[in-house]
Structure formats: C-alpha cells, structure tokens
N, C-alpha and C positions, 0 to 999 in steps of 0.2 A: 504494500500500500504506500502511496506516496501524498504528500500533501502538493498540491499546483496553485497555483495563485495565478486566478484568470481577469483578465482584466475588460471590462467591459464597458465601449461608453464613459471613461476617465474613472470607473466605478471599481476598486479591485476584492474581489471574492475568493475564498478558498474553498476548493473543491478535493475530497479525499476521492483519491483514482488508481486503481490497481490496472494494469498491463493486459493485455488483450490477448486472449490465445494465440492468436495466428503468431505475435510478436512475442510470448514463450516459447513458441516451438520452435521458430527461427532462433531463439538465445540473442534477441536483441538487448541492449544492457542499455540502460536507462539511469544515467547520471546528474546531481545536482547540477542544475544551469542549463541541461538540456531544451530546448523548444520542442514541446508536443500539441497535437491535435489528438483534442477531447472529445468525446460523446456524453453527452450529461442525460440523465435520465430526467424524464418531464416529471414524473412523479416524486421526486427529491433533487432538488438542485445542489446541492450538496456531496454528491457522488457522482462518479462518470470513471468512462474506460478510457487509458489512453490506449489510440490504437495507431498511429504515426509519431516518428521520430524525426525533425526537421533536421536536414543536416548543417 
C-alpha cells in the first residue's frame, strides 16, 4: 500500500493505493517520487489502484 498525494484543481488529496496486478506480475517497482496514474474508486475516494508508472 502506498500513500499518493493527488493533486487536483490546486486542491491536494491523499489517496491510499496498492499496485495493480498486471504491474505485480510484470515486478514493476514502485518508488518514493515516482509519477503514477491512479484509478480511484467512485465509491471511496480515498482509495484507488495504481496501475501506470510514468517514466
């Protein structure tokens, strides 16, 4: 699980977000300061998957 800090509209929110299968299976590693794209769930905003790794 990771804490992201999303920023939104000059508005910044933290989202707790764990790695996405396809990006465990591949062994992609996921480091403080990294840029990800999140999936947030509509039903808790407060959670979401990262599921890319911006390089």
């Amino acid at each position: 699980m990771f804490r992201v800090d999303v920023e939104v509209g000059g508005n910044k929110h933290t989202v707790l977000a764990h790695v996405s299968g396809k990006m465990r299976m591949h062994f992609i590693k996921i480091l403080p300061g990294d840029v990800v794209t999140l999936e947030v769930s509509p039903y808790d905003l407060n959670r979401g998957r990262i599921v890319y790794r911006k390089k």
